[in-house]
TORKOL-4160 file (C-alpha; in steps of 0.2 Angstrom, whole numbers, padded with zeros to 4 digits, m for minus):
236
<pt num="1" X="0052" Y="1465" Z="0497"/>
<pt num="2" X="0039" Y="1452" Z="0498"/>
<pt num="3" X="0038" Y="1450" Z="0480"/>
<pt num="4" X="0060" Y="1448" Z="0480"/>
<pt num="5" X="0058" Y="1433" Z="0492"/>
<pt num="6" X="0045" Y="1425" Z="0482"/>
<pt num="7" X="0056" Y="1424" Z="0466"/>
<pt num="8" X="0069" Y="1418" Z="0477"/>
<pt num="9" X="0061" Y="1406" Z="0484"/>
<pt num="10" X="0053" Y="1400" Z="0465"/>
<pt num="11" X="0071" Y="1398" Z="0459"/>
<pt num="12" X="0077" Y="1388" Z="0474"/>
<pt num="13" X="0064" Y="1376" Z="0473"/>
<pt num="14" X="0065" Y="1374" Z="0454"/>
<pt num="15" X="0086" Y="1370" Z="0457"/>
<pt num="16" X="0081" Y="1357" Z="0470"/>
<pt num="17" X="0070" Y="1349" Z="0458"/>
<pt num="18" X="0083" Y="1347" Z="0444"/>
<pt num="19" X="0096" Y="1342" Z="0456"/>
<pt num="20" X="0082" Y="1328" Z="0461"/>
<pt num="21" X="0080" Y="1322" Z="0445"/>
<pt num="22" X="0097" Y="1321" Z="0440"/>
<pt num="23" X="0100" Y="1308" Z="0454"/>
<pt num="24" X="0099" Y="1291" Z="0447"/>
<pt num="25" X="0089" Y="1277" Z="0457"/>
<pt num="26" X="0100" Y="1262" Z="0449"/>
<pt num="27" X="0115" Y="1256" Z="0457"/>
<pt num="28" X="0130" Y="1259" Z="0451"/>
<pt num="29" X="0143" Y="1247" Z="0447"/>
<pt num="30" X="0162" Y="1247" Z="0453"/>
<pt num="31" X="0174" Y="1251" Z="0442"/>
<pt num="32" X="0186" Y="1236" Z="0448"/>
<pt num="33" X="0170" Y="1223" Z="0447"/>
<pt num="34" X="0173" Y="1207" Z="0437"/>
<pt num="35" X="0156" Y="1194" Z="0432"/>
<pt num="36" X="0158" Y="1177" Z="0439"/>
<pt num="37" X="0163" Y="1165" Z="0424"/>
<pt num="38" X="0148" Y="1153" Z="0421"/>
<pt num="39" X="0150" Y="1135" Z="0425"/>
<pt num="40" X="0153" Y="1124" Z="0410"/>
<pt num="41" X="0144" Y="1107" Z="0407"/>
<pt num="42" X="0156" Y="1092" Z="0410"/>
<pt num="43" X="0160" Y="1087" Z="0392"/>
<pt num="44" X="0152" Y="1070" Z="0388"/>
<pt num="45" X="0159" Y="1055" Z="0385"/>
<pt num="46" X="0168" Y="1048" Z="0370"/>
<pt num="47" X="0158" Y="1036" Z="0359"/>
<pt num="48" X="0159" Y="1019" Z="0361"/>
<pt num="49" X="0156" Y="1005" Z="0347"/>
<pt num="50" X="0143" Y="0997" Z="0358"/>
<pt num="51" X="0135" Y="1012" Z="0360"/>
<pt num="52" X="0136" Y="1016" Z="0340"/>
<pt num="53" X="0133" Y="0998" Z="0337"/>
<pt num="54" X="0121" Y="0993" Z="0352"/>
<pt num="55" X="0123" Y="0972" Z="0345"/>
<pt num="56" X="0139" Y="0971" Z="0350"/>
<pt num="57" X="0146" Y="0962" Z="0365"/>
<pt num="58" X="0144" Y="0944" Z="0373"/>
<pt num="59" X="0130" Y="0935" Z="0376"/>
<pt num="60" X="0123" Y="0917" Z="0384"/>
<pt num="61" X="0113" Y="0905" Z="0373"/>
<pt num="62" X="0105" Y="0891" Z="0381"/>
<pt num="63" X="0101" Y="0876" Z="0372"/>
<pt num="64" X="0085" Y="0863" Z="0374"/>
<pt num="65" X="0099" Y="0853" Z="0388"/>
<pt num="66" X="0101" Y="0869" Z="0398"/>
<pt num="67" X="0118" Y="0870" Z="0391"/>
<pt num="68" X="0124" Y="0888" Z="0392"/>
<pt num="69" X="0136" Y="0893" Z="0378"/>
<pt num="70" X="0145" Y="0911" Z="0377"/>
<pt num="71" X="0142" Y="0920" Z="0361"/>
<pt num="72" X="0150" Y="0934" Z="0357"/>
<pt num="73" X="0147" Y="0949" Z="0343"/>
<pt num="74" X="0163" Y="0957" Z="0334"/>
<pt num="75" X="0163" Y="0973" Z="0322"/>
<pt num="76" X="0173" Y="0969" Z="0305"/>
<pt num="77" X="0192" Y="0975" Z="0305"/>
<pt num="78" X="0187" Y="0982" Z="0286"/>
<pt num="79" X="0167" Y="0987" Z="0286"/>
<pt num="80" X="0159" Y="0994" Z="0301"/>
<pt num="81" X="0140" Y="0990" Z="0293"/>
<pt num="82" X="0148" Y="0969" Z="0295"/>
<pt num="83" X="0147" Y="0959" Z="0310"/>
<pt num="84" X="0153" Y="0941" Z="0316"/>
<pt num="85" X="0143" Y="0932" Z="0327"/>
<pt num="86" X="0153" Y="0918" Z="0337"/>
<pt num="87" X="0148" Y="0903" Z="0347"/>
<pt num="88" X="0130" Y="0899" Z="0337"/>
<pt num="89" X="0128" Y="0879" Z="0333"/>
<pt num="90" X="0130" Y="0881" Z="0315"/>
<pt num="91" X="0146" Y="0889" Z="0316"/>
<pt num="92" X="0153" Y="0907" Z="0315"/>
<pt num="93" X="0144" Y="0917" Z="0303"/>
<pt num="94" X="0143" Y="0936" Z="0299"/>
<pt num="95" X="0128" Y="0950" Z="0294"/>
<pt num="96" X="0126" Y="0965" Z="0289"/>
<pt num="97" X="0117" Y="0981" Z="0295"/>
<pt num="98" X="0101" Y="0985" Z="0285"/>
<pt num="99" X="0091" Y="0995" Z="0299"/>
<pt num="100" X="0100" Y="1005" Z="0312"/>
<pt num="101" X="0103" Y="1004" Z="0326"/>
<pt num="102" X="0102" Y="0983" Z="0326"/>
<pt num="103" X="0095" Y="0976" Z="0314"/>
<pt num="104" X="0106" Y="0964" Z="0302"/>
<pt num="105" X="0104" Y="0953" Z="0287"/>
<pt num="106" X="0112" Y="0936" Z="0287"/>
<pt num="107" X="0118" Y="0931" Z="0271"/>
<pt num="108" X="0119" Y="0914" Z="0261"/>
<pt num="109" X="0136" Y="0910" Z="0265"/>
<pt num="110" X="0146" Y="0894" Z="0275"/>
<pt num="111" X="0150" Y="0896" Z="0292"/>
<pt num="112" X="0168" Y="0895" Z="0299"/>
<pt num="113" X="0172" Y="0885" Z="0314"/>
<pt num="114" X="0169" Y="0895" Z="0331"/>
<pt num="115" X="0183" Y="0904" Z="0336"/>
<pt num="116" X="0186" Y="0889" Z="0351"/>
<pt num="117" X="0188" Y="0876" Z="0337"/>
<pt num="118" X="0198" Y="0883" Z="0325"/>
<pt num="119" X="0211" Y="0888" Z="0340"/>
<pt num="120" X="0213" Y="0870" Z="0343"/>
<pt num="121" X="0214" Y="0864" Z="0323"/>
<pt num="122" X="0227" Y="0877" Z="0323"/>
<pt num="123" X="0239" Y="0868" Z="0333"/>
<pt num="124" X="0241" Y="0855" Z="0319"/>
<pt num="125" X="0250" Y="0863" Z="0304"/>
<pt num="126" X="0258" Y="0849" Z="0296"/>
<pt num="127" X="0247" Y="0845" Z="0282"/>
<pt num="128" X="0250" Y="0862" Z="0272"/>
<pt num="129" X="0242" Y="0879" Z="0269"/>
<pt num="130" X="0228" Y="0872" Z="0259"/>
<pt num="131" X="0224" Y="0859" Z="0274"/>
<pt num="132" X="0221" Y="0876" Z="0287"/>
<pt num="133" X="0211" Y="0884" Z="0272"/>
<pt num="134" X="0200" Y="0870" Z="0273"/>
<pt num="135" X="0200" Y="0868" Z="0292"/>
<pt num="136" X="0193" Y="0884" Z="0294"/>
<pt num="137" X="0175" Y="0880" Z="0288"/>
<pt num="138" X="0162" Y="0872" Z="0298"/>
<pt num="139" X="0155" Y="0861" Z="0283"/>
<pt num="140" X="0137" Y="0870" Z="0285"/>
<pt num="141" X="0130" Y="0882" Z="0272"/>
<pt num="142" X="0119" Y="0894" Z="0279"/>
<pt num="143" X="0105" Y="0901" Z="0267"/>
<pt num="144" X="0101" Y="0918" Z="0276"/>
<pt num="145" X="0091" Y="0923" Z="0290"/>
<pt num="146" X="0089" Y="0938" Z="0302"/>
<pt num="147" X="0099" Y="0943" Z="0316"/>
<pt num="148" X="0090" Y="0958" Z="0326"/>
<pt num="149" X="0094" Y="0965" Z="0344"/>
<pt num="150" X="0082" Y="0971" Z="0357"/>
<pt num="151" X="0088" Y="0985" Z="0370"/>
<pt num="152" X="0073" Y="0984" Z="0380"/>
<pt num="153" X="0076" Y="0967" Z="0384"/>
<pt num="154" X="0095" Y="0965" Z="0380"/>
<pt num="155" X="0090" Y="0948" Z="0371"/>
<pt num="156" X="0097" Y="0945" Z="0353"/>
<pt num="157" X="0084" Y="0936" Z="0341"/>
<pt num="158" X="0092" Y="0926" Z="0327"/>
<pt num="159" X="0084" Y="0917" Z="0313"/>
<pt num="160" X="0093" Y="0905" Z="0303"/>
<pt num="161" X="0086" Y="0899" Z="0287"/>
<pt num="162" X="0073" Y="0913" Z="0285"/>
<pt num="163" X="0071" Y="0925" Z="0271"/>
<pt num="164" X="0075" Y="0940" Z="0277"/>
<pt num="165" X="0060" Y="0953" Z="0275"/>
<pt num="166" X="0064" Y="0970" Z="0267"/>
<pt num="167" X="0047" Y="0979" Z="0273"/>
<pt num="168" X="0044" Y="0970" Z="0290"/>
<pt num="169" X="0063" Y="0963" Z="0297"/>
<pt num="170" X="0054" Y="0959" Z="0314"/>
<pt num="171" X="0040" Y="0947" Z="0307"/>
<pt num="172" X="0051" Y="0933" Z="0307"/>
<pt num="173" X="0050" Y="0934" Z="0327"/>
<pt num="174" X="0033" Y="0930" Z="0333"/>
<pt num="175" X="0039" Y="0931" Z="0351"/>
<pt num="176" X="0045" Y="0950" Z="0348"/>
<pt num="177" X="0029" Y="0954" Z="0340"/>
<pt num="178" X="0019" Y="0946" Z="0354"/>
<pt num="179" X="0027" Y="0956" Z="0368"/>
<pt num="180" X="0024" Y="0973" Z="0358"/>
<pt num="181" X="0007" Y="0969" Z="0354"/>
<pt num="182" X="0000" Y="0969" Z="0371"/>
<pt num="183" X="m0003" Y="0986" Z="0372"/>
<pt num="184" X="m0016" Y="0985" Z="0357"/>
<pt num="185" X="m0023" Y="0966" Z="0362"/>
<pt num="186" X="m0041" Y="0974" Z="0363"/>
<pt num="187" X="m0041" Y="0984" Z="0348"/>
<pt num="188" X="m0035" Y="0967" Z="0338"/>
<pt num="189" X="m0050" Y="0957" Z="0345"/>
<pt num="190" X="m0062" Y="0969" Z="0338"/>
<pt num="191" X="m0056" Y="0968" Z="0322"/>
<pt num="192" X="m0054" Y="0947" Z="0323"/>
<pt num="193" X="m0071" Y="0948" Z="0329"/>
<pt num="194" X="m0077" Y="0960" Z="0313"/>
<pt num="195" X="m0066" Y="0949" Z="0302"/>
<pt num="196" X="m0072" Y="0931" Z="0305"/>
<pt num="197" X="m0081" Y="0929" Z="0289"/>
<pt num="198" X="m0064" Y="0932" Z="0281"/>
<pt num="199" X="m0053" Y="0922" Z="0292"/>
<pt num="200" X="m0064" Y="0906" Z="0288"/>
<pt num="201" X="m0057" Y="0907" Z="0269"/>
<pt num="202" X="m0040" Y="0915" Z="0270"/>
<pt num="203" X="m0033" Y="0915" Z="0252"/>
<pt num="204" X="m0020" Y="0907" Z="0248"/>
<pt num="205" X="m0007" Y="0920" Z="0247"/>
<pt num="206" X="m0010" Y="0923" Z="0264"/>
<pt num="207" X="m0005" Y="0906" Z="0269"/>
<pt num="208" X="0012" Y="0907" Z="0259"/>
<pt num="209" X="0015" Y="0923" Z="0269"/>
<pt num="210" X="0011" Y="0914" Z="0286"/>
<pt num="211" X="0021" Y="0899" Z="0281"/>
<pt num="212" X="0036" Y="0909" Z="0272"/>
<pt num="213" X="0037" Y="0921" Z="0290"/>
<pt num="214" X="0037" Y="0904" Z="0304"/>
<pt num="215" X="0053" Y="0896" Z="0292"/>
<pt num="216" X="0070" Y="0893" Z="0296"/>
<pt num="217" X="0077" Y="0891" Z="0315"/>
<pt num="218" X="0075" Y="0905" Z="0327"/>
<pt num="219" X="0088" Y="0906" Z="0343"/>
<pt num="220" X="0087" Y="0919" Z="0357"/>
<pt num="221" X="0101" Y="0922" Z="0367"/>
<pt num="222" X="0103" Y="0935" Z="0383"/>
<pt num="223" X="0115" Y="0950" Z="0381"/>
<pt num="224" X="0129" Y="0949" Z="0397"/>
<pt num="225" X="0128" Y="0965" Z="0406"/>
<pt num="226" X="0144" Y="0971" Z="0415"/>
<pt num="227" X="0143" Y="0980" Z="0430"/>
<pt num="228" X="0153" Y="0994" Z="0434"/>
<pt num="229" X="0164" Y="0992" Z="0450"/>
<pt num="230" X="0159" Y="1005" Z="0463"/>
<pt num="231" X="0174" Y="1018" Z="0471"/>
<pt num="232" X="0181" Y="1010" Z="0485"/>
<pt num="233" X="0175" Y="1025" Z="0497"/>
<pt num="234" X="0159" Y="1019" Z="0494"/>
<pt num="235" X="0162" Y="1002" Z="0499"/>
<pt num="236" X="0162" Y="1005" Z="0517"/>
C-alpha cells in the first residue's frame, strides 16, 4: 500500500513538472495587433542654384569715394560651369569655374556695358543693327584675372589683370591668405627666424613670383544676405 502511493505520488510530480515546463515565460502577442509605422524624415529640400553654385547672387561694392554700387552674379543660359559678373567698373565680364564650389577663371576678353547702361543705349535704335552691336561693349579689354568667393565671410574677391594661377588660385589674394594664416602665425616666425640667412639674398625667381602674385587690380565686394520673413504668429 505504502509502496502504491509512493509511485503515485512519483508520477504526479513528474506530470506537474512537464506541465511547468511547457509554460512559456514570454508574452504572447495578439492576434489582431498591428506595429506602429515609423515616422519618416521630412524630405529635404530642392536644390537651388546658389546652393549648387555658392557665387551667385548680389553683392555691394564700395569704391575709394564710399560709393556703393550693386553687383550682381548670373549663371549662363547655355553653360553652367560660366558666370556674368554685372556692375564691376570695367564693365560686364564673365568667368569660368576651375575649382568647385567658387572658384572661377576670368578670361582675356572685352567687357560689355553693365546691364544699367546698355538698357539706356537700347532706347536709341535708329543707327542700325551694327550700331547696337557696337553699343554693347564697354571699350575695355580685360586680360584675365581671378574671381573667388569666400562662404565664411560672404565677400567675393576679384582680381582683374592678374594671371590666374593653376596650382595656388587664392595666392593672388593676400588679404584671404592673411586671415587664414593666423592660426599658424607662430609656427611661420620660426621658420622666418631659421630662414634669415636666406631671405637676405632671395633669388631672383622668387621675386618674379612675388611680383607676378601682387599684379593686376583686386576689388572685394560683400555678398547681400536676404533674410527670411518670419510667420506672422510669430510676430506678436
Amino acid at each position: 500500500m505504502k509502496r502504491n502511493f509512493l509511485l503515485t505520488l512519483a508520477v504526479s510530480v513528474s506530470f506537474t513538472t512537464a506541465s511547468l515546463a511547457q509554460v512559456s515565460t514570454t508574452p504572447e502577442t495578439p492576434r489582431n495587433y498591428k506595429p506602429q509605422p515609423k515616422e519618416l524624415a521630412p524630405m529635404p529640400g530642392e536644390l537651388t542654384d546658389e546652393m549648387i553654385f555658392p557665387v551667385l547672387g548680389q553683392y555691394e561694392f564700395t569704391d575709394k569715394e564710399g560709393n556703393v554700387t550693386p553687383v550682381t552674379i548670373t549663371r549662363d543660359s547655355e553653360n553652367k560651369g560660366v558666370v556674368w559678373v554685372n556692375g564691376m567698373p570695367d564693365g560686364k565680364f564673365k568667368a569660368d569655374l576651375r575649382v568647385s564650389p567658387a572658384t572661377y577663371k576670368i578670361p582675356s576678353q572685352k567687357t560689355l556695358q553693365n546691364d544699367i547702361a546698355s538698357v539706356e543705349a537700347s532706347t536709341e535704335t535708329t543707327r542700325g543693327v551694327a550700331a547696337s552691336e557696337q553699343n554693347r561693349y564697354s571699350g575695355k579689354s580685360l586680360n584675365g584675372g581671378t574671381l573667388l568667393f569666400d562662404s565664411a565671410s560672404n565677400k567675393l574677391y576679384v582680381n582683374v589683370g592678374g594671371k590666374f594661377d593653376e596650382e595656388n588660385p587664392t595666392a593672388i589674394f593676400p588679404e584671404l591668405m592673411a586671415s587664414d594664416s593666423v592660426m599658424y602665425n607662430a609656427a611661420a616666425d620660426m621658420e622666418e627666424n631659421n630662414a634669415v640667412a636666406k631671405q637676405d639674398m632671395p633669388r631672383k625667381s622668387d621675386k618674379k613670383k612675388e611680383k607676378a602674385a601682387h599684379k593686376g587690380t583686386t576689388y572685394i565686394l560683400t555678398k547681400v544676405v536676404e533674410m527670411a520673413a518670419a510667420p506672422v504668429g510669430e510676430l506678436q
